[in-house]
N, CA, C and O atoms as a MOPAC input file, in Angstrom:
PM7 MOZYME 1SCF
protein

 N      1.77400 1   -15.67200 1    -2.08200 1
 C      2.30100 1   -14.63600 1    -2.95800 1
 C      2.16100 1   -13.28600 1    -2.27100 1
 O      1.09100 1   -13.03900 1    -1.71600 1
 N      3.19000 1   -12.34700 1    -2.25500 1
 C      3.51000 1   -11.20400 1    -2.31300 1
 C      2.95600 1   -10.20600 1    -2.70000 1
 O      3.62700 1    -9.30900 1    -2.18900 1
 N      2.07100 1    -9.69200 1    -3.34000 1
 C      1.54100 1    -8.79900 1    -4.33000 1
 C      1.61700 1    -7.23400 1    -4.06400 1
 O      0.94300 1    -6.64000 1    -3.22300 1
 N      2.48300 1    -6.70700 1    -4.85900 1
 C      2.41600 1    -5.26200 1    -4.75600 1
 C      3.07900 1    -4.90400 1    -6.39600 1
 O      4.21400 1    -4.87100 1    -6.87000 1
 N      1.74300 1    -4.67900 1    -6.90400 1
 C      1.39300 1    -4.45800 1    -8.39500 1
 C      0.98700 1    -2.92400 1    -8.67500 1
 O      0.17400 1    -2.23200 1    -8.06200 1
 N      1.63500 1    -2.66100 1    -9.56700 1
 C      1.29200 1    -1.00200 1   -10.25600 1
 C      1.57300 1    -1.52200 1   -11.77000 1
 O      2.58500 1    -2.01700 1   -12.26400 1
 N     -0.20500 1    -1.10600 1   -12.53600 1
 C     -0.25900 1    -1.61900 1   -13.90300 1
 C      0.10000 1    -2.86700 1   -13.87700 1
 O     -0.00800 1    -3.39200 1   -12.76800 1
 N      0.51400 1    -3.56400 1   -14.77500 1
 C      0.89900 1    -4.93500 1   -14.99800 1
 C      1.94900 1    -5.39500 1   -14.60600 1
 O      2.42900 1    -6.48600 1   -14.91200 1
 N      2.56200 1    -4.26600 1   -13.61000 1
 C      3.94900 1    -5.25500 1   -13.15100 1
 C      4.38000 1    -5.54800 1   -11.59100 1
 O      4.91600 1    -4.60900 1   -11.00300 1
 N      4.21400 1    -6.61200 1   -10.97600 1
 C      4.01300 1    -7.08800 1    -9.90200 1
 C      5.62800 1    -6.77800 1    -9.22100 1
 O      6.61100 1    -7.44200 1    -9.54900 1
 N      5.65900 1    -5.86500 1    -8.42000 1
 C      7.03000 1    -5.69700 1    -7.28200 1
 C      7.45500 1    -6.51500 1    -6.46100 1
 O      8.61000 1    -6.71500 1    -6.08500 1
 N      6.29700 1    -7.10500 1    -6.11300 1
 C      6.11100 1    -7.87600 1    -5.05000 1
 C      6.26100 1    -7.38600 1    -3.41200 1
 O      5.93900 1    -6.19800 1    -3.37800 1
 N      6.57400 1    -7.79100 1    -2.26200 1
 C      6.58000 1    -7.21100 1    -1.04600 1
 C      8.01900 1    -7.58500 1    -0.16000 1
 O      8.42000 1    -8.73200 1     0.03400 1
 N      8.49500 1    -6.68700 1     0.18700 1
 C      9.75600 1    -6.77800 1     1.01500 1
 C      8.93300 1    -7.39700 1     2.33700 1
 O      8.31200 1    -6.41500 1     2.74500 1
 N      8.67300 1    -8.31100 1     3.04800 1
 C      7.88200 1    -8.49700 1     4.32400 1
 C      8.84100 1    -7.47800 1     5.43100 1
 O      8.27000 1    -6.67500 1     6.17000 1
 N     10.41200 1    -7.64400 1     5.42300 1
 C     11.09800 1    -7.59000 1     6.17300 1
 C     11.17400 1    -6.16300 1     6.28300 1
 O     11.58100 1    -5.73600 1     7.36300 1
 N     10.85600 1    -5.30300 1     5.35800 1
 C     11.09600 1    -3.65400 1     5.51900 1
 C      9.49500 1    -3.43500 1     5.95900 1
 O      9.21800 1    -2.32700 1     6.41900 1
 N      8.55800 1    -4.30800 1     5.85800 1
 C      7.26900 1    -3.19700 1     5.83600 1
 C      7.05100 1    -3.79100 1     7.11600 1
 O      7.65600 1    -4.60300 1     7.81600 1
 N      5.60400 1    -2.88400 1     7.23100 1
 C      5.31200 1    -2.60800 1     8.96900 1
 C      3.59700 1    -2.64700 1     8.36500 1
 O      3.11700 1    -2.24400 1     7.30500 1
 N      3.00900 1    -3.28200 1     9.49300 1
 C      1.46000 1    -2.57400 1     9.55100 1
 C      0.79100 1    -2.71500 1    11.18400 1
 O      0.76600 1    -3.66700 1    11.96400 1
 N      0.44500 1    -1.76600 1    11.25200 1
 C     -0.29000 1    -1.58600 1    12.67600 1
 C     -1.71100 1    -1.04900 1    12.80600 1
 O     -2.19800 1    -0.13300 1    12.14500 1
 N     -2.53200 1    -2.04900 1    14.14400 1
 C     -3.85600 1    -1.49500 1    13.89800 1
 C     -4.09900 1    -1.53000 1    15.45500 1
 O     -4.26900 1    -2.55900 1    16.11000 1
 N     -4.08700 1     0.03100 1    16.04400 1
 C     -3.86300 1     0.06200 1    17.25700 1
 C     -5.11400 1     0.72000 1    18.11600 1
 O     -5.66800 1     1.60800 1    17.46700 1
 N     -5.56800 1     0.54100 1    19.14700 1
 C     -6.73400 1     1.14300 1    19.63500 1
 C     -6.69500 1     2.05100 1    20.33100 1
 O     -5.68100 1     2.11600 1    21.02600 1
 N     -7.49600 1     2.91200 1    20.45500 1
 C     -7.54200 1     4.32900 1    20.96200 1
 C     -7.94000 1     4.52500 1    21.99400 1
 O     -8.73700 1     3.67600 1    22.39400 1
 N     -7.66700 1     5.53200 1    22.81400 1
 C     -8.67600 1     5.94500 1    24.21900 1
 C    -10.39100 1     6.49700 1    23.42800 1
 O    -11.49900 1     6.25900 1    23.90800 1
 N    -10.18400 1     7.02600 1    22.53200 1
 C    -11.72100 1     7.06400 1    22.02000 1
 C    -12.48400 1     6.55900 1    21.61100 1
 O    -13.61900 1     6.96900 1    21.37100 1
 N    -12.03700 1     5.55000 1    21.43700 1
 C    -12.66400 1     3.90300 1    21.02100 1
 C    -12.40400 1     3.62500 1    19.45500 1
 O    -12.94400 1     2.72200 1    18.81600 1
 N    -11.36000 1     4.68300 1    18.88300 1
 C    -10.91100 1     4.29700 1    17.44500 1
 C    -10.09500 1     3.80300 1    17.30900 1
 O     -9.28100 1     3.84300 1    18.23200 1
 N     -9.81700 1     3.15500 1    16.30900 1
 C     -8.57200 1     2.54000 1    16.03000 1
 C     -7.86300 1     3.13400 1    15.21700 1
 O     -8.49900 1     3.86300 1    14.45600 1
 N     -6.16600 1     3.09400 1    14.99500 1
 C     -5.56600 1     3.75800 1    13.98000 1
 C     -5.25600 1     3.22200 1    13.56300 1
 O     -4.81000 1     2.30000 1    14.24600 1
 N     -5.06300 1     3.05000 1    11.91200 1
 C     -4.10600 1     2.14600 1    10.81400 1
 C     -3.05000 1     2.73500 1    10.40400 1
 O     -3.02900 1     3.87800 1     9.94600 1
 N     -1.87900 1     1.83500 1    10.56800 1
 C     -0.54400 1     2.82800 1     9.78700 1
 C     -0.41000 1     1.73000 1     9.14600 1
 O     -0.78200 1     0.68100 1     9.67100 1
 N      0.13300 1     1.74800 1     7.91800 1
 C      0.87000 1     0.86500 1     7.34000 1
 C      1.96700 1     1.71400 1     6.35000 1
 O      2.01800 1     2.91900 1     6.10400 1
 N      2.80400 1     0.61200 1     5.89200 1
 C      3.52700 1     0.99800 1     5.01400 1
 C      4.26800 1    -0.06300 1     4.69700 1
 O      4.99100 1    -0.74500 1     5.42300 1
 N      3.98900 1    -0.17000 1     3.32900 1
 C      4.67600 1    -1.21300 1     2.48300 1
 C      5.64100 1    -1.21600 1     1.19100 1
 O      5.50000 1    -0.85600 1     0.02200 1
 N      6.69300 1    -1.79400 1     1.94400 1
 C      8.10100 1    -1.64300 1     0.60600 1
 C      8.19300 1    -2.87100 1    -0.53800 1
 O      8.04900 1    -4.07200 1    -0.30800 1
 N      8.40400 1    -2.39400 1    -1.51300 1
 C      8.73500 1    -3.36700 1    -2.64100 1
 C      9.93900 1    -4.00900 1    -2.31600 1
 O     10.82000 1    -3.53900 1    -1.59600 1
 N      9.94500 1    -5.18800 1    -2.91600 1
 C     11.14300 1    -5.84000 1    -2.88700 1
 C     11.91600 1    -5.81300 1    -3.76900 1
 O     11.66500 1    -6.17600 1    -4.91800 1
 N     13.75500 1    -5.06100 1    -3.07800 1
 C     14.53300 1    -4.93600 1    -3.66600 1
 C     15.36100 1    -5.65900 1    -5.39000 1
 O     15.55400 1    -5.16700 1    -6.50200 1
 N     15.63900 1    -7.03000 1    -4.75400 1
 C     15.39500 1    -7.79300 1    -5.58200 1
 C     14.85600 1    -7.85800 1    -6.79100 1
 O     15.52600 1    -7.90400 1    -7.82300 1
 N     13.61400 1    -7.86700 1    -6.74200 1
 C     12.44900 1    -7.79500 1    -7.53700 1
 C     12.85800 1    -6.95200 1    -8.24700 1
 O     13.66400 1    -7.22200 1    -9.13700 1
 N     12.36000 1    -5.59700 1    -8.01100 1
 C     12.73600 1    -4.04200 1    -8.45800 1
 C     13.78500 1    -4.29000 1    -9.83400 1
 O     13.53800 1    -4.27100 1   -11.04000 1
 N     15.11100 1    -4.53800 1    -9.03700 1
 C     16.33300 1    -4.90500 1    -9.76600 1
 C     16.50200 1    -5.59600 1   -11.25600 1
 O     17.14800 1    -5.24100 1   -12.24200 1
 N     15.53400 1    -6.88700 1   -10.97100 1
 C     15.67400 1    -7.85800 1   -12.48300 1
 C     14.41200 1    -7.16100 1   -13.04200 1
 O     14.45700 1    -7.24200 1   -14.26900 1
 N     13.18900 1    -6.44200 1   -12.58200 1
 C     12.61200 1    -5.63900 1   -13.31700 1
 C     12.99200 1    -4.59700 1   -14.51900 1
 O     12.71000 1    -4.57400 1   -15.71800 1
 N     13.74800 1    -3.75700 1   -13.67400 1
 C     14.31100 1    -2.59600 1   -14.65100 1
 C     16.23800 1    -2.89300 1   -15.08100 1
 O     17.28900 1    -2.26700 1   -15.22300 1
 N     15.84200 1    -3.87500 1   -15.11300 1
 C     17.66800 1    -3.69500 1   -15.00800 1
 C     17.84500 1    -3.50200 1   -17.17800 1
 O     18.79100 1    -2.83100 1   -17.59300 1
 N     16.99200 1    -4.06500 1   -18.07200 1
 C     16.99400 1    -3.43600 1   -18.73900 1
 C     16.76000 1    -2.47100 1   -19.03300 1
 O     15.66700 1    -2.07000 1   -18.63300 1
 N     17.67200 1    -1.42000 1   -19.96200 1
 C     16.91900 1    -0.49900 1   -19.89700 1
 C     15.64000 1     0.68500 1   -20.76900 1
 O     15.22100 1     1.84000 1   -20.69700 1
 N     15.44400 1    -0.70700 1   -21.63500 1
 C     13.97500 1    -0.68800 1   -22.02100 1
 C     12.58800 1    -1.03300 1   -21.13200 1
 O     11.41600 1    -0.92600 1   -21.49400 1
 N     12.86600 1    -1.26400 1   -20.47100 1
 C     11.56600 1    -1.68900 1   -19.21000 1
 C     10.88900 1    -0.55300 1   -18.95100 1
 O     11.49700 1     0.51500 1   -19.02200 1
 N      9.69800 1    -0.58000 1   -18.65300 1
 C      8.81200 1     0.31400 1   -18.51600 1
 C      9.30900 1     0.95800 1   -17.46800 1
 O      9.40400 1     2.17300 1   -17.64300 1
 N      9.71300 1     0.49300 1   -16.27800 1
 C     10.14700 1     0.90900 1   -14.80900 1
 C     11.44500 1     1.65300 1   -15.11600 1
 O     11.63800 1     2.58700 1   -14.33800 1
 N     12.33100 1     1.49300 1   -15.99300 1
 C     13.75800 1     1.70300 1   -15.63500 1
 C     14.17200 1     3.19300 1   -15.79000 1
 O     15.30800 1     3.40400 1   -16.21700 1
 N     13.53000 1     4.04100 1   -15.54900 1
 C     13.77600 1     5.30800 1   -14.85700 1
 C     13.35000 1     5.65200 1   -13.50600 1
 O     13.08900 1     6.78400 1   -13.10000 1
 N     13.30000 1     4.39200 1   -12.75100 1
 C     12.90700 1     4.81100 1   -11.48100 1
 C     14.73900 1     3.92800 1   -10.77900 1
 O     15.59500 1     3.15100 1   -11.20200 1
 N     14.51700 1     4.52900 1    -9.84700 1
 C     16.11500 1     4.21600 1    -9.09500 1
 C     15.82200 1     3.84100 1    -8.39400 1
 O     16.98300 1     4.20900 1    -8.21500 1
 N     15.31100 1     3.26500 1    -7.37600 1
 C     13.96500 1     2.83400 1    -6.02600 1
 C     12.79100 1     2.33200 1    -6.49600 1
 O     12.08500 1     2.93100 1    -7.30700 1
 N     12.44600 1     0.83800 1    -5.84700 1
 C     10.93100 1     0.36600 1    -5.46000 1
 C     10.14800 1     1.07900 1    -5.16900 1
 O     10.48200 1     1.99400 1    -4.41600 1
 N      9.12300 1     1.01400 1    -5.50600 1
 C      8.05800 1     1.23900 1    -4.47500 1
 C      7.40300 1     1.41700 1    -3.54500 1
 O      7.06500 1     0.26800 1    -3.25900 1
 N      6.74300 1     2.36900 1    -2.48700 1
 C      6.48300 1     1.88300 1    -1.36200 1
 C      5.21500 1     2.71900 1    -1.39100 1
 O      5.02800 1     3.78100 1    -1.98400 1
 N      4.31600 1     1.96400 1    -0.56500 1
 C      2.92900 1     2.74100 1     0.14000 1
 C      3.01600 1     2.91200 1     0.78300 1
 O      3.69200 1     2.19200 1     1.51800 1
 N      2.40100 1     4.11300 1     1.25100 1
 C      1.83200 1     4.39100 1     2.61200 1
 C      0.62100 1     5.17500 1     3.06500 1
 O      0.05300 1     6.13900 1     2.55200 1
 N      0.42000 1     4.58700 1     4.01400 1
 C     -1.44400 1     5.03100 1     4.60400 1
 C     -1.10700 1     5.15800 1     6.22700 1
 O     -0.87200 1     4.19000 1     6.94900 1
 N     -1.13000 1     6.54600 1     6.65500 1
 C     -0.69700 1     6.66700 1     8.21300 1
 C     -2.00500 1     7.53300 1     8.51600 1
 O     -2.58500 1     8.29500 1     7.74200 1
 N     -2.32400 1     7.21700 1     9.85300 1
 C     -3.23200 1     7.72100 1    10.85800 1
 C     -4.27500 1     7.82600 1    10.33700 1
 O     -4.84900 1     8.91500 1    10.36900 1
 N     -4.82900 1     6.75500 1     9.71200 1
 C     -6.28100 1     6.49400 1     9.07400 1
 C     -7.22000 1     5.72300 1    10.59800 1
 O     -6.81900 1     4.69400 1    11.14200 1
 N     -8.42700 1     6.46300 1    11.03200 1
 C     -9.22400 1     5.57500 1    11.98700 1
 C    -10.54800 1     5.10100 1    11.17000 1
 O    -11.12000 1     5.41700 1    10.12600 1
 N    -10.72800 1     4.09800 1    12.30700 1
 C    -12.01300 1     3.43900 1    12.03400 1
 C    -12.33100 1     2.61400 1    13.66500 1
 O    -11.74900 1     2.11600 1    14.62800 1
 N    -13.63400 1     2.90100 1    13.13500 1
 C    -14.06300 1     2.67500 1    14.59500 1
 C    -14.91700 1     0.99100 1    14.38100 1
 O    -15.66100 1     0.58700 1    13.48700 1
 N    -14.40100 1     0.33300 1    15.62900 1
 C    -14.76600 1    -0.79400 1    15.74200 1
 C    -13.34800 1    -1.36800 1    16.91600 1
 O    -12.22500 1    -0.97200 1    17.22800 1
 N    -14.39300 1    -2.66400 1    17.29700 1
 C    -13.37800 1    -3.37900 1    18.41600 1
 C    -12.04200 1    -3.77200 1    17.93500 1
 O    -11.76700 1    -4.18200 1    16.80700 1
 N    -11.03600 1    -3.54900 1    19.19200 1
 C     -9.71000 1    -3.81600 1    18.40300 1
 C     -9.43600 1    -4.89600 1    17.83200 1
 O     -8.72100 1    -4.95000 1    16.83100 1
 N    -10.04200 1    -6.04000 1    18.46800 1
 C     -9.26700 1    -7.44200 1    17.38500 1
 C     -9.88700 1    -7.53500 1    15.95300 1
 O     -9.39500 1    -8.37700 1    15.20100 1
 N    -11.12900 1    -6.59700 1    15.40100 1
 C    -11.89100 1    -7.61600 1    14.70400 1
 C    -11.36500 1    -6.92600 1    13.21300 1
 O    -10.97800 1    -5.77600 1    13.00600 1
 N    -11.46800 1    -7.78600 1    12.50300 1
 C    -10.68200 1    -7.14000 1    11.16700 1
 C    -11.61800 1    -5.68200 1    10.61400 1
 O    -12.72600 1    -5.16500 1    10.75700 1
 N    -10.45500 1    -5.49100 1     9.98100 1
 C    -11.42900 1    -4.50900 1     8.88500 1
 C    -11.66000 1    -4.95300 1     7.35100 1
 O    -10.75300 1    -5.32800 1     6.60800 1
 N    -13.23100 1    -4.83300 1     6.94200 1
 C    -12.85600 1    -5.45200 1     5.51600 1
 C    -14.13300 1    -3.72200 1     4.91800 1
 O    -14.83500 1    -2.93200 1     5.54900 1
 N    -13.69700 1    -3.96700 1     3.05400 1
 C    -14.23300 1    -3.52800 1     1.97500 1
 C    -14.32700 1    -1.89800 1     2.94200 1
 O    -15.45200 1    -1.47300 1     3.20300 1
 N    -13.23600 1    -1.19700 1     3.34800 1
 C    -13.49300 1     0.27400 1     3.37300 1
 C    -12.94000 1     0.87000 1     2.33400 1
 O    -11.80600 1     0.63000 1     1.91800 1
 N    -13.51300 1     1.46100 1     1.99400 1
 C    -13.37700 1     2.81900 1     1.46200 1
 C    -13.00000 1     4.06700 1     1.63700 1
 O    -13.83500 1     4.86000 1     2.07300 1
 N    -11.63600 1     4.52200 1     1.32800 1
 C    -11.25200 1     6.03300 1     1.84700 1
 C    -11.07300 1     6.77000 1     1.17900 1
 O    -10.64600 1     6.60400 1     0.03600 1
 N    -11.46000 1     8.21900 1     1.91300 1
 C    -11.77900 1     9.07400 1     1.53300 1
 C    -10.52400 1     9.35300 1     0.61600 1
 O     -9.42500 1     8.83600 1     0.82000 1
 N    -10.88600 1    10.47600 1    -0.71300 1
 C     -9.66800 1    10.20100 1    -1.70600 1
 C     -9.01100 1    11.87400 1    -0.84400 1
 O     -7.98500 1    12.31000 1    -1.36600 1
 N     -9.36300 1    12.38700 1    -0.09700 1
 C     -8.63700 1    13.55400 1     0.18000 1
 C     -7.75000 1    12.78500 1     1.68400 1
 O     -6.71700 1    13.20800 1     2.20300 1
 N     -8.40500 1    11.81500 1     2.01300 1
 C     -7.66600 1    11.20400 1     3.14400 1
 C     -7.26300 1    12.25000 1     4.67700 1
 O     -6.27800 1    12.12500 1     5.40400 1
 N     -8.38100 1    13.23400 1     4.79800 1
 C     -7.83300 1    14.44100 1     5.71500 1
 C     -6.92800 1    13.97900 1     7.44400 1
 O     -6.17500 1    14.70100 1     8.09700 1
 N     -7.26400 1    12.92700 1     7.67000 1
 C     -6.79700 1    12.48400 1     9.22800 1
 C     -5.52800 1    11.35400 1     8.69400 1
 O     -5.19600 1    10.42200 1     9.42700 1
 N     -5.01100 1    11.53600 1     7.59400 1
 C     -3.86200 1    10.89100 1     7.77200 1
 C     -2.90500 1    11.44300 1     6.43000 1
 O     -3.23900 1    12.39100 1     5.71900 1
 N     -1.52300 1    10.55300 1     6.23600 1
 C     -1.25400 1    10.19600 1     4.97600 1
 C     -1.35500 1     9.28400 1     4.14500 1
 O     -1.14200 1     8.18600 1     4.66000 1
 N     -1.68200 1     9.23700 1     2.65000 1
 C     -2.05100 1     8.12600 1     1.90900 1
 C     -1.45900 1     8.57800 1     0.51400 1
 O     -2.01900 1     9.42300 1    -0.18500 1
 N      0.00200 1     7.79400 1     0.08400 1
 C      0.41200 1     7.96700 1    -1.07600 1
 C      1.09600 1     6.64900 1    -1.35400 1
 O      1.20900 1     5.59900 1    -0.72100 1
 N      1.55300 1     7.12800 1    -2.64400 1
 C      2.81400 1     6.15800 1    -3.02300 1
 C      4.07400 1     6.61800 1    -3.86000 1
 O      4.15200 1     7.18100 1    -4.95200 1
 N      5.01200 1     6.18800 1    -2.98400 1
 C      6.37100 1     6.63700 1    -3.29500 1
 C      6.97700 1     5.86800 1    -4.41500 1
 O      7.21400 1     4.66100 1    -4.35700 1
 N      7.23500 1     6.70100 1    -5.52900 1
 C      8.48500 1     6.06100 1    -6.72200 1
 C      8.83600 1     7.52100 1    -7.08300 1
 O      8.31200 1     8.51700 1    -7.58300 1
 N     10.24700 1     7.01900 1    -6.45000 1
 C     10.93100 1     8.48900 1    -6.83800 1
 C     10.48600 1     9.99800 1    -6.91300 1
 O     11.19000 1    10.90900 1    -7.34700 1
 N      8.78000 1    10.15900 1    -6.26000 1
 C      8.63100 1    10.87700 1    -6.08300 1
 C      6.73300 1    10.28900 1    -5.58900 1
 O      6.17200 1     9.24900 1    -5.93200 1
 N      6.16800 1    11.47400 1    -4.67300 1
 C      5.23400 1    10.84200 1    -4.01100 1
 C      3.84000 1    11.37500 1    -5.12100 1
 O      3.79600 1    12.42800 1    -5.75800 1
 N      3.04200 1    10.53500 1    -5.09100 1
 C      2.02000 1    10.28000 1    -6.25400 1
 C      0.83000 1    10.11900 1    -5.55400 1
 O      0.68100 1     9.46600 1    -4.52100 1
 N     -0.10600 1    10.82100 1    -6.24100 1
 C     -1.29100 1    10.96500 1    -5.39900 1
 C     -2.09800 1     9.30300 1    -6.05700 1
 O     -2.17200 1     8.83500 1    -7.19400 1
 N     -2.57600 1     8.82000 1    -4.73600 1
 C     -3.62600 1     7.57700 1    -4.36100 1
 C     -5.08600 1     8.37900 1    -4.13900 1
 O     -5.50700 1     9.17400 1    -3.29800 1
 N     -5.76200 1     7.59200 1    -5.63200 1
 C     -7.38100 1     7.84500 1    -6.06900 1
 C     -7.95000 1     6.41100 1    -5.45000 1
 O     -7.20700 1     5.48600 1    -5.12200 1
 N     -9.58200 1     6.38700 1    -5.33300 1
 C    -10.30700 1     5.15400 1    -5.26500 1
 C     -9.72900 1     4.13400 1    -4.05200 1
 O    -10.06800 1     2.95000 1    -4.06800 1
 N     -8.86300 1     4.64100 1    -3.03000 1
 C     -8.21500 1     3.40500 1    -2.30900 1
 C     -9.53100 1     2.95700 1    -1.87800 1
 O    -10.49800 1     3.59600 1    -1.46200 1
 N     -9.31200 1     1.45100 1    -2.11400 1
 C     -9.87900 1     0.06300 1    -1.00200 1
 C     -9.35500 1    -0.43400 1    -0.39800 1
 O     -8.35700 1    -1.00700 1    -0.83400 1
 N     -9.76000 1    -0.54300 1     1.22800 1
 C     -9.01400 1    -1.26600 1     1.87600 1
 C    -10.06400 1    -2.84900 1     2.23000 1
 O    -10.97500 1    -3.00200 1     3.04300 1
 N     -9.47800 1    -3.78600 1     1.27600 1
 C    -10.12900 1    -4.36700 1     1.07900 1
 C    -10.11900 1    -5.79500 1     2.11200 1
 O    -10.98100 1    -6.66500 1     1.98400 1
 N     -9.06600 1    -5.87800 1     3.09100 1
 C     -8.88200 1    -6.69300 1     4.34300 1
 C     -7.77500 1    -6.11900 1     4.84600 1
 O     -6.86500 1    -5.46500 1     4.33800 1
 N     -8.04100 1    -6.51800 1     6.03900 1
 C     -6.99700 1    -6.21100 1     7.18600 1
 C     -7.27000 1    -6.95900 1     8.41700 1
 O     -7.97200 1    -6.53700 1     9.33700 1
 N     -6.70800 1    -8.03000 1     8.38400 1
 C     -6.70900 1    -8.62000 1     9.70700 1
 C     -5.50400 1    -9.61400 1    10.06300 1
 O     -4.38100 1    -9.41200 1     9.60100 1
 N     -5.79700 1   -10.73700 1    10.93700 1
 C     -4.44600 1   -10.78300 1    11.45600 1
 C     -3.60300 1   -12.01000 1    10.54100 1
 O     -2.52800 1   -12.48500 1    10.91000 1
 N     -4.44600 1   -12.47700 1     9.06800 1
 C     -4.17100 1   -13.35100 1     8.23700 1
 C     -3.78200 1   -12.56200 1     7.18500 1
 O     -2.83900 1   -12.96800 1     6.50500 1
 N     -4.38600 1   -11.36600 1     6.86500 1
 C     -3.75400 1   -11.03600 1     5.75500 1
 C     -4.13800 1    -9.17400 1     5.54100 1
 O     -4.79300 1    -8.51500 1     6.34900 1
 N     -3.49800 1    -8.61900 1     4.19300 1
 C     -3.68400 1    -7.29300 1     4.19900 1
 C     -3.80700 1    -7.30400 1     2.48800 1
 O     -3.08100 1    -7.99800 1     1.77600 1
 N     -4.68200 1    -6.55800 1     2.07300 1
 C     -5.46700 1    -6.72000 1     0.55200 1
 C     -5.91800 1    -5.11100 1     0.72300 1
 O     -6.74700 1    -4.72800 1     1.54900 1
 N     -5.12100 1    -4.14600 1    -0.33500 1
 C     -5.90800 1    -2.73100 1    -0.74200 1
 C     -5.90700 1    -2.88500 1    -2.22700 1
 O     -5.50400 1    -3.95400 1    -2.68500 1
 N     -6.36300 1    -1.82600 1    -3.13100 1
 C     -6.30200 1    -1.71200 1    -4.14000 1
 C     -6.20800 1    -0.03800 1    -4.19600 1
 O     -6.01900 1     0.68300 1    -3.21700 1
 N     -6.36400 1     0.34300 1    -5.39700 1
 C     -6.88500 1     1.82200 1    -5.46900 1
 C     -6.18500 1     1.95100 1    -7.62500 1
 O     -5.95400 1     1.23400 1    -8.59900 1
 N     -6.16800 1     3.37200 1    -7.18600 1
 C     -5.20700 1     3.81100 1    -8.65000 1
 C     -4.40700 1     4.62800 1    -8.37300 1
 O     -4.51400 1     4.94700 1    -7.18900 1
 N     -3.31000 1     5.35700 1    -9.10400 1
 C     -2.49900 1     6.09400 1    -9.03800 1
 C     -1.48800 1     6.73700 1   -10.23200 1
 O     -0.75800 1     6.12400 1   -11.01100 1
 N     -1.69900 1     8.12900 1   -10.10100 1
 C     -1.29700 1     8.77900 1   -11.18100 1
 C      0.45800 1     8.67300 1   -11.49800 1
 O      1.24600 1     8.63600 1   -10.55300 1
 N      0.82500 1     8.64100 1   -12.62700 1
 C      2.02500 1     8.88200 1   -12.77900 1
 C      1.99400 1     9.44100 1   -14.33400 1
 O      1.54800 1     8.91500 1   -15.35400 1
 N      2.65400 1    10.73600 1   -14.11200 1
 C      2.95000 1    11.38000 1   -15.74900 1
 C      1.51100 1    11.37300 1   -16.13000 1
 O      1.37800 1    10.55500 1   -17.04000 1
 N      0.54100 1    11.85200 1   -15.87000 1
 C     -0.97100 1    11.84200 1   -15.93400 1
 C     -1.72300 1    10.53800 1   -16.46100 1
 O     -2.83400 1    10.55400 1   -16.99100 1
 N     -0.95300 1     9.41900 1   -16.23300 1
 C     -1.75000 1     8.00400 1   -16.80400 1
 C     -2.36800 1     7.56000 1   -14.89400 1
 O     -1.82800 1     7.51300 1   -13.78900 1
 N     -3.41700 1     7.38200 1   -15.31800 1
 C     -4.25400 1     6.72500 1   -14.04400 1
 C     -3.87500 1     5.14700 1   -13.92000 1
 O     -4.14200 1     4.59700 1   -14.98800 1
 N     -3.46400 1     4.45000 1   -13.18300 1
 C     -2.58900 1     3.08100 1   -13.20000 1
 C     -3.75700 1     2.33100 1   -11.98400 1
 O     -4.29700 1     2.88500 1   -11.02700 1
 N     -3.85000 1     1.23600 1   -12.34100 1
 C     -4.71100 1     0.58600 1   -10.86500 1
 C     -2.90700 1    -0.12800 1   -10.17200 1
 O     -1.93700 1    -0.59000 1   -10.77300 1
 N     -3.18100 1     0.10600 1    -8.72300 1
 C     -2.44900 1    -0.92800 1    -8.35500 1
 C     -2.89200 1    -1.56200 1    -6.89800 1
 O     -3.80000 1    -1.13000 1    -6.18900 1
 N     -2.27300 1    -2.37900 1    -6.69600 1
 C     -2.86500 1    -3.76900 1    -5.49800 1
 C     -1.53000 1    -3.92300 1    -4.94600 1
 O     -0.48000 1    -3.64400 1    -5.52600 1
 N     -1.68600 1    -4.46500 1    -3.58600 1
 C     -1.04600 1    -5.10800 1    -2.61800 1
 C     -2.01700 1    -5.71400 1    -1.60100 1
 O     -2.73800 1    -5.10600 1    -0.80900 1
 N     -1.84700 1    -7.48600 1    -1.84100 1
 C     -2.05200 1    -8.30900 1    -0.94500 1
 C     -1.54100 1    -9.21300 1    -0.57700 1
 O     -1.22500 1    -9.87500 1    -1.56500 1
 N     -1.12900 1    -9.86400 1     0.64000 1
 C     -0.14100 1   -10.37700 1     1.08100 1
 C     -0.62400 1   -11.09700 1     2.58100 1
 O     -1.64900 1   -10.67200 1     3.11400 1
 N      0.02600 1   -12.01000 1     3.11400 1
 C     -0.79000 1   -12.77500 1     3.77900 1
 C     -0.25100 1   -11.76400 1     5.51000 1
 O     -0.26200 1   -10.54600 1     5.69200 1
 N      0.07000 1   -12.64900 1     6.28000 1
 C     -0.45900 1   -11.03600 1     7.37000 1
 C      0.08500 1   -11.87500 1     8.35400 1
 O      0.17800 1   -12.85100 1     7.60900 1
 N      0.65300 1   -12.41400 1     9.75700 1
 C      0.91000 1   -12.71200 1    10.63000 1
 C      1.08700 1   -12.10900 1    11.73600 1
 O      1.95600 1   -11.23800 1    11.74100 1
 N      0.48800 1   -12.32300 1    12.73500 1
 C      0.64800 1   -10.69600 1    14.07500 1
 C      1.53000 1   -11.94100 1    15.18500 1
 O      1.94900 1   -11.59400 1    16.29000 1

């Protein structure tokens, strides 16, 4: 399964649009970019009524977390970090129709089987938990 959930409603994951990279540094850090798109599809039979909670959004979903380091050897995963909620050495939001600030992120695996964050995120001042985990192939 796919998982890219905000509140109770699962988007699921475009594999084919998203990207994640965990690349090593001359300083011995590593950088994380990722970024992950909802699936179109999905999106679609979601809001296509237009009573659905979603159906004022015109566009999926997408995360993103760019130029986040952590230090450790390049192959070995990263698990249960915690980032900082001001996120100063990178970007860390999420896009629906407009970009929304990401509280509490966990990055809760990252390696070459799979990718698991969580966190929350504001919209219209309601605090929402949402998740994306998904299995991972390099």
């Amino acid at each position: 399964m796919h998982v890219f959930s905000i509140g109770d409603t699962n988007f699921e994951v475009d594999v084919a649009k998203s990207r994640i990279s965990l690349a090593a540094r001359a300083d011995g850090m590593r950088e994380i970019n990722i970024r992950i798109e909802a699936d179109d599809d999905v999106f679609m039979r979601l809001t296509e009524d237009d009573d659905a909670p979603w159906s004022w959004a015109l566009y999926p979903p997408s995360f993103i977390l760019q130029g986040l380091l952590v230090a450790g050897a390049d192959a070995a995963p990263v698990h249960m970090l915690a980032v900082d909620a001001s996120c100063t050495e990178g970007e860390c939001s999420l896009y629906m129709m407009d970009y929304h600030d990401v509280a509490e992120l966990r990055l809760v695996e990252l390696s070459s089987q799979r990718l698991a964050l969580a966190g929350k995120v504001d919209f219209f001042g309601s605090s929402l938990p949402f998740a994306i985990d998904m299995p991972r192939m390099v």
